[in-house]
C-alpha positions as CSV (number, residue, x, y, z in Angstrom):
1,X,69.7,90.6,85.8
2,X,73.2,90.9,84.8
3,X,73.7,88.1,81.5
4,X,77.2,89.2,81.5
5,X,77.3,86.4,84.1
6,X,76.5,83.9,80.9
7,X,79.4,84.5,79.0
8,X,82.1,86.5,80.4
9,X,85.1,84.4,81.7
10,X,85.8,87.0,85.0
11,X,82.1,86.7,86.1
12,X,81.7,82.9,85.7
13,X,81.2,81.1,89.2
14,X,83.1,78.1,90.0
15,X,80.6,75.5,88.5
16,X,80.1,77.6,85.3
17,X,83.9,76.9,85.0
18,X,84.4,73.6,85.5
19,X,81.9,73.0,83.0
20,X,83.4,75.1,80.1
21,X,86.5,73.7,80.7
22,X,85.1,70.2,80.7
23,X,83.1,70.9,77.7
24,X,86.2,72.3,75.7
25,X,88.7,69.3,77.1
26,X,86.0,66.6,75.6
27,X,85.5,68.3,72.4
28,X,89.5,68.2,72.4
29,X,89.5,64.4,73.3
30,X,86.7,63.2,71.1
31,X,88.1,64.8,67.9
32,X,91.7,63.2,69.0
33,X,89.3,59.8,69.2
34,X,88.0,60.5,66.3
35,X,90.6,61.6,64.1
36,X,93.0,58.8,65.5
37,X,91.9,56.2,66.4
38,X,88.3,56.2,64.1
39,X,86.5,55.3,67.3
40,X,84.6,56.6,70.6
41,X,83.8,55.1,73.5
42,X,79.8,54.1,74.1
43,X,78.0,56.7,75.7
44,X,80.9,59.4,75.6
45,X,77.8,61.8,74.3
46,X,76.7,61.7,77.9
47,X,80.0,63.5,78.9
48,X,78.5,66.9,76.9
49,X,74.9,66.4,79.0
50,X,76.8,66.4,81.9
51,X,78.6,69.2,81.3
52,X,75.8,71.5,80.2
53,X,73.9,70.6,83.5
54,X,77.0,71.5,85.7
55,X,76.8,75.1,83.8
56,X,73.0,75.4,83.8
57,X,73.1,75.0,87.9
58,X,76.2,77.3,88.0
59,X,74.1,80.0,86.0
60,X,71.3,79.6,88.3
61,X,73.1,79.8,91.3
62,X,75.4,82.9,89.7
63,X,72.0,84.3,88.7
64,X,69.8,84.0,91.7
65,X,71.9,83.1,94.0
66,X,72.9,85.5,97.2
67,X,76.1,87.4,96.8
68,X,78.3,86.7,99.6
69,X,78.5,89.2,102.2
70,X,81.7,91.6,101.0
71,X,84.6,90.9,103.9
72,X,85.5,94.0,105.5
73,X,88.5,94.7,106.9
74,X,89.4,96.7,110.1
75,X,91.9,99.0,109.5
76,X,93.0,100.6,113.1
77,X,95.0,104.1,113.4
78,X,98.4,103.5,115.4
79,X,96.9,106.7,117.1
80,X,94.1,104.8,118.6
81,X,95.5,101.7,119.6
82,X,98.8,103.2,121.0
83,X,100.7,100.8,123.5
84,X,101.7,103.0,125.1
85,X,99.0,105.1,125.8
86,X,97.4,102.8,128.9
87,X,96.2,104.0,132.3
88,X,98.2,103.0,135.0
């Protein structure tokens, strides 16, 4: 099991992502609440449960899930696929 996929920001899935980002943008906003205007809104806590379940099912799915079959490209020799090389 590679943890690496827990913590470091290249190996984070898309869902492990939007959730650290999240998390960091409300931290950002509630201490701008709190520092300025001495208030936050009701239930605003919820916003950091909500975040950590969006990264808990984007760990799962980076840990468990099925990698996705690597795209392979065909690269043809102009020697094979010559235009000019056709029967007549």
């Amino acid at each position: 099991m590679d943890f690496n996929k827990l913590y470091r920001p290249s190996a984070l899935n898309s869902f492990q992502f939007i959730a650290v980002t999240g998390l960091i943008m409300s931290a950002g906003a509630h201490l701008v609440l709190h520092f300025f205007t001495k208030s936050t809104p009701v239930g605003y806590n919820w916003l950091y449960v909500c975040w950590a379940a969006l990264y808990v099912g984007g760990t799962l799915i980076n840990l468990f899930g099925k990698p996705a079959a690597p795209h392979h490209h065909h690269h043809h020799d102009d020697d094979e696929h010559d235009d000019h090389d056709y029967a007549h």
